[in-house]
C-alpha positions in Angstrom: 0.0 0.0 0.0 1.5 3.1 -1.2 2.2 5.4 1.9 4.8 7.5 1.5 3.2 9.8 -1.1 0.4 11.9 0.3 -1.8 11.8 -2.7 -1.3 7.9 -3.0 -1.6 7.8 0.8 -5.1 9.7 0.8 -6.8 7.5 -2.2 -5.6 4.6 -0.9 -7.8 5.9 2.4 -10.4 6.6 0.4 -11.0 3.6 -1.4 -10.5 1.2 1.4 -12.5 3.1 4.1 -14.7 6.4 2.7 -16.5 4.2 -0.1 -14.5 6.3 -3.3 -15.0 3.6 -6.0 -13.0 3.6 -9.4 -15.3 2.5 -12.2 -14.3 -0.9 -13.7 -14.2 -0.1 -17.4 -13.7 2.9 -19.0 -10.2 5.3 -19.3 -9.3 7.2 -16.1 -8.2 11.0 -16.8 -5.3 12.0 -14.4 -5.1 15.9 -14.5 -1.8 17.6 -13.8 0.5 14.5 -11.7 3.8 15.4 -11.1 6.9 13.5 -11.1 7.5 11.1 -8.0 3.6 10.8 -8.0 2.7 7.2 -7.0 -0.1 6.0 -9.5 0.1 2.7 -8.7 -3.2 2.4 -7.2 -4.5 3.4 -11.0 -5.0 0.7 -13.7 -2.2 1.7 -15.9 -3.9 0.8 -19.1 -6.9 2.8 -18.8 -5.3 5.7 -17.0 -4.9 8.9 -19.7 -2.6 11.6 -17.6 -1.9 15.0 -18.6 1.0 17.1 -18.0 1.8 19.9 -20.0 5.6 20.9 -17.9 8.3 18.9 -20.1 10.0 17.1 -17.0 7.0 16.0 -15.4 5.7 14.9 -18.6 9.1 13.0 -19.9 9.5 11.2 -16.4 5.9 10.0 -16.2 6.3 8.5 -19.8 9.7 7.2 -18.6 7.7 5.5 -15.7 5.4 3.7 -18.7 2.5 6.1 -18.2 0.3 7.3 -21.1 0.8 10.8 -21.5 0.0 14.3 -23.4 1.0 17.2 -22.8 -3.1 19.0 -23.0 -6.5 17.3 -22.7 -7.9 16.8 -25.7 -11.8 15.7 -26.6 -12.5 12.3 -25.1 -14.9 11.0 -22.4 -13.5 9.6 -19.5 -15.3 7.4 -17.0 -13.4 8.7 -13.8 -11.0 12.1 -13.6 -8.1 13.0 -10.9 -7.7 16.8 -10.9 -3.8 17.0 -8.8 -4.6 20.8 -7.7 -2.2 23.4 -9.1 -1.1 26.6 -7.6 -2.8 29.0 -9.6 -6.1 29.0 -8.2 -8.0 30.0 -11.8 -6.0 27.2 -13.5 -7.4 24.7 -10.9 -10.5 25.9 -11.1 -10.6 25.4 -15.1 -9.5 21.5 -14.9 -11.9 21.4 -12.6 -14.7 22.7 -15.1 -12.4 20.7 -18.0 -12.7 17.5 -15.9 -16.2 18.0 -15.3 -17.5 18.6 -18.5 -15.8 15.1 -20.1 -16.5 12.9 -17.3 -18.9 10.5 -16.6 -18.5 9.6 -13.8 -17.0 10.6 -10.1 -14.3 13.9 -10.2 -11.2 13.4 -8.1 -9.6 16.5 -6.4 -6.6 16.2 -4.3 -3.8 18.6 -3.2 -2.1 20.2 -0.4 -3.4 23.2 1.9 -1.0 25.2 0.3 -2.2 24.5 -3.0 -5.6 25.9 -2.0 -7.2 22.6 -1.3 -9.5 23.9 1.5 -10.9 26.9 -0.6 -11.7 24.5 -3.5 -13.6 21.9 -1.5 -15.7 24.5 0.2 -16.3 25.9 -3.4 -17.2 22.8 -5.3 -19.1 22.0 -2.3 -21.4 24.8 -2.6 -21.9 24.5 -6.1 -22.4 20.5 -6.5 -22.3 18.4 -3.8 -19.4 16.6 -2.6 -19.9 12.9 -1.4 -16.9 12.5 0.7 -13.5 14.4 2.3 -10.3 12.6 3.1 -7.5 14.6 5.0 -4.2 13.5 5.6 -0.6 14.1 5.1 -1.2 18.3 4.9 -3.6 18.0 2.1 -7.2 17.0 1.4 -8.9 14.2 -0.8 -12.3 14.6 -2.1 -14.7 13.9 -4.7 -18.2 14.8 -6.8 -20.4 11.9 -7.9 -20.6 12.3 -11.6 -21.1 16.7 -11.2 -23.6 18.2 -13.4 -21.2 20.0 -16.0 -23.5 23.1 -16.0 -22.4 23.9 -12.3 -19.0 24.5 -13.4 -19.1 25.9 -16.7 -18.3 29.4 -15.9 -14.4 28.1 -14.1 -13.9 27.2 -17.4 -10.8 29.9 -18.2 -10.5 31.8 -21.3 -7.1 33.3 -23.2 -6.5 36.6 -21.7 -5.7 39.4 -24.5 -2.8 42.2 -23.2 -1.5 45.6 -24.4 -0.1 45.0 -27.2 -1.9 41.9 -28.1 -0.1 38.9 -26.4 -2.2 36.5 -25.0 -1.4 34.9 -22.1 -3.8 32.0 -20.6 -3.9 31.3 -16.5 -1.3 29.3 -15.0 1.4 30.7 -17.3 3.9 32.7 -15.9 3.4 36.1 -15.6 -0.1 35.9 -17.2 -0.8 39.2 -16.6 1.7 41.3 -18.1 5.6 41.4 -18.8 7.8 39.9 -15.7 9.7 43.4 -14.3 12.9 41.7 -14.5 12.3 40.5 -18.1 11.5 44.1 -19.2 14.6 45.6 -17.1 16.5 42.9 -19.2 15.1 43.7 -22.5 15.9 47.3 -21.6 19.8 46.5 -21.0 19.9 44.5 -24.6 22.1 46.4 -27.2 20.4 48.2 -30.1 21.7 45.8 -32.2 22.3 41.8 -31.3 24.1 38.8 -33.2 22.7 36.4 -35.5 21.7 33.0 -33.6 20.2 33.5 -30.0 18.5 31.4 -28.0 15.8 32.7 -25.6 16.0 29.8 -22.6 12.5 29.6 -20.1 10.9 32.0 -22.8 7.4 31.8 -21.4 4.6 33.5 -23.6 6.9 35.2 -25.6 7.1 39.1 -24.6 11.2 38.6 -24.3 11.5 37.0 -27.6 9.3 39.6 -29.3 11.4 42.6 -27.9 14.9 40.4 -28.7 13.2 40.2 -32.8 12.9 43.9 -32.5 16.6 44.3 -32.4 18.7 44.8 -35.5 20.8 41.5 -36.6 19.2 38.9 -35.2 18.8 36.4 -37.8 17.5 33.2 -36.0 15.7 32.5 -32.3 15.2 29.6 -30.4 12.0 30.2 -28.1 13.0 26.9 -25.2 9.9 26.5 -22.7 9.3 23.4 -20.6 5.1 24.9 -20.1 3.0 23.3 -23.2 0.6 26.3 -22.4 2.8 29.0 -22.7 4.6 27.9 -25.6 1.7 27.7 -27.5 0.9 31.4 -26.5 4.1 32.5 -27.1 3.4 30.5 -30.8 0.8 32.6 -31.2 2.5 36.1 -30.0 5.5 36.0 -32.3 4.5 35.2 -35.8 7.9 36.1 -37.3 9.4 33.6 -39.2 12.9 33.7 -37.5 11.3 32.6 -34.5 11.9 28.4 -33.7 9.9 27.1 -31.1 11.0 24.5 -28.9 9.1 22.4 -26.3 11.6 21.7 -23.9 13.0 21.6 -20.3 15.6 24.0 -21.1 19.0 23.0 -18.6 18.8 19.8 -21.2 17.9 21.3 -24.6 20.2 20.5 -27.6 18.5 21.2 -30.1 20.9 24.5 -31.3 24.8 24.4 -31.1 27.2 27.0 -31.3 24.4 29.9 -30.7 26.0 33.4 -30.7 24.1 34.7 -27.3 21.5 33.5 -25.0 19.1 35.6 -23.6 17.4 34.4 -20.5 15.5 35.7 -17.1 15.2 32.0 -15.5 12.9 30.3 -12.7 14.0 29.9 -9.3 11.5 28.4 -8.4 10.6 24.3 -7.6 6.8 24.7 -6.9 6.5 27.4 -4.1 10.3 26.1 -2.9 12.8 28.7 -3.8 15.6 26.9 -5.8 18.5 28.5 -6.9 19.8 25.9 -8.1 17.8 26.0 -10.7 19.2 29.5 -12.1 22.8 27.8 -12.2 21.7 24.6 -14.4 20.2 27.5 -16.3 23.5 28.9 -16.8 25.7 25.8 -17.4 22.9 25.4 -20.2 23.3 28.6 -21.9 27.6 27.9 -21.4 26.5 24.0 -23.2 24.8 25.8 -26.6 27.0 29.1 -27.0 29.9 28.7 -29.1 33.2 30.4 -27.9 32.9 33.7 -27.9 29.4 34.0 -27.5 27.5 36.2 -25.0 24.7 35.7 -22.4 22.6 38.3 -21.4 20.1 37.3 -18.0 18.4 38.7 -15.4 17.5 37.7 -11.7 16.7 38.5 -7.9 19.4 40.6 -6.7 19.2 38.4 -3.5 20.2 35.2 -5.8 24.6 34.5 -5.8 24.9 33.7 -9.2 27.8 35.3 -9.9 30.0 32.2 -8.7 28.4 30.1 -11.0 29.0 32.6 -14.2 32.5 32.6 -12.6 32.5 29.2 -13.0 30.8 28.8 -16.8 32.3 31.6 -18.7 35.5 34.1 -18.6 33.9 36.9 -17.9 30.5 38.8 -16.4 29.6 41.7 -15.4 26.4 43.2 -13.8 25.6 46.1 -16.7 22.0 47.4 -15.5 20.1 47.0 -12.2 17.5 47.9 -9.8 16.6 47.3 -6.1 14.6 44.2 -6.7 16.8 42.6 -9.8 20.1 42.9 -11.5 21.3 41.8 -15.2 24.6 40.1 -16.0 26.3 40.2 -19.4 28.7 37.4 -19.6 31.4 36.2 -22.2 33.4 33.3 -23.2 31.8 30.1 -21.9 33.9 27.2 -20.4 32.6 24.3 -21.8 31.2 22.2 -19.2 31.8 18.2 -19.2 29.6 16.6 -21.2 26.0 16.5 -20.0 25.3 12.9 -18.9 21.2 11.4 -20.1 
């Protein structure tokens, strides 16, 4: 009996003691499971998960899970919504899961995830037929919900100045990151041929870096399915190459001339600065020798070791009280990246 995952750890409780039931025929939708999950109590052939973040997605398939990266039109006889952060992203798999389902909807995740303000919601608008809490989080599902009850949590694109669209969960969905427009301010008037834009979100970076005279060719890297396709739709121009992919592994473009970047440091809500440096080593993996990285980040984050450590030289060349931009030069090839 799984036990050391708390999501595993609370169906497990609910099937065995609260009367949750799986149907016996029929495909199982799994909304948003992260790697580590424990699925085993699922029957792998029938479950259908969805995971739109590249490593999630590529280590659930690597643990022999079916899986795609959006839901697409299907019914499914039982759904698992794993609760996100954004609170209007889980409330749209929530409406998404409802609407194709025939049968019970699944919602698990942690207090700090919000799971206590979405039970008391979906509680008030359909019923819910039983509550498991354990391990920090709570368990609970909706005996085959009426789809009309959530049809307005359904989210739509959101439309910015300028035009981008942005859709909820992305990052930054409504409006340009500060630290990416301090970056874009700091980049010269003029920029070399090849660049690769790493963590490129919905696009707003990349479309400012196409503004700049001599770029010839951009690589847009994002591991978030969502905001890639946003930032697909954003930039239209036909230098633009768009890449679904975690980027501190990405390898699809050698021998760039600069990399232009304002990475996560982020691991869910777990600061991770460690993150930031794989960032780095990747940007020192794909330039060629004299290229140039441009990137922006916290002021409170020490990456200046690790650009010590990746290329020749850096410098910080623009700034402000909340985040600072580095220009470095002359990568030191790192050891080959082991799969």
């Amino acid at each position: 009996m799984p036990m050391n995952d708390p999501r595993a750890a609370r169906l497990a409780l609910a099937l065995r003691e609260e009367g949750l039931t799986l149907p016996e025929a029929g495909a199982i939708c799994v909304l948003g499971p992260r790697a580590g999950d424990d699925l085993s109590l699922l029957p792998r052939e029938r479950a259908q998960l969805v995971q739109g973040f590249r490593p999630d997605h590529d280590a659930l398939s690597r643990a022999g899970w079916q899986v795609a990266p959006r839901l697409e039109e299907g019914r499914f006889a039982a759904s698992i919504v794993c609760l996100p952060r954004a609170r209007e992203e889980a409330h749209d798999l929530i409406a998404r899961a409802v609407s194709q389902t025939d049968g019970p909807v699944i919602v698990d995740g942690q207090k700090t995830e919000g799971a206590d303000a979405v039970l008391r919601a979906c509680r008030a608008r359909a019923g819910v037929a039983g509550v498991v809490s354990k391990g920090h989080g709570k368990l609970f599902w909706m005996p085959a919900p009426a789809p009309e009850a959530f049809a307005d949590w359904q989210a739509q694109p959101r439309r910015l100045e300028g035009g981008f669209v942005t859709r909820p969960g992305v990052f930054s969905a409504d409006g340009p990151d500060p630290g990416s427009m301090l970056l874009a301010g700091a980049l010269p008037a003029r920029l070399p041929p090849r660049i690769a834009d790493l963590g490129a979100g919905w696009g707003w970076l990349a479309a400012q870096i196409l503004t700049r005279d001599g770029v010839e060719e951009l690589h847009l890297v994002e591991a978030g399915f969502e905001a890639l396709d946003c930032a697909r739709e954003n930039i239209r121009d036909p230098r633009a190459r768009f890449h679904w992919a975690d980027a501190t592994r990405f390898d699809g473009a050698a021998g760039l001339d600069a990399v232009v970047m304002n990475p996560p440091f982020h691991t869910g809500r777990k600061g991770d600065p460690a993150l930031g440096v794989a960032f780095i080593d990747a940007a020192a993996r794909l330039l060629g020798p004299q290229g140039r990285l441009w990137m922006v980040a916290n002021r409170h984050l020490p990456y200046e070791a690790a650009l010590a450590a990746a290329f020749r030289r850096h410098e910080e060349i623009a700034g402000s009280s909340a985040f600072k931009v580095h220009l470095a030069q002359g990568p030191r090839k790192p050891p080959p990246r082991t799969r």
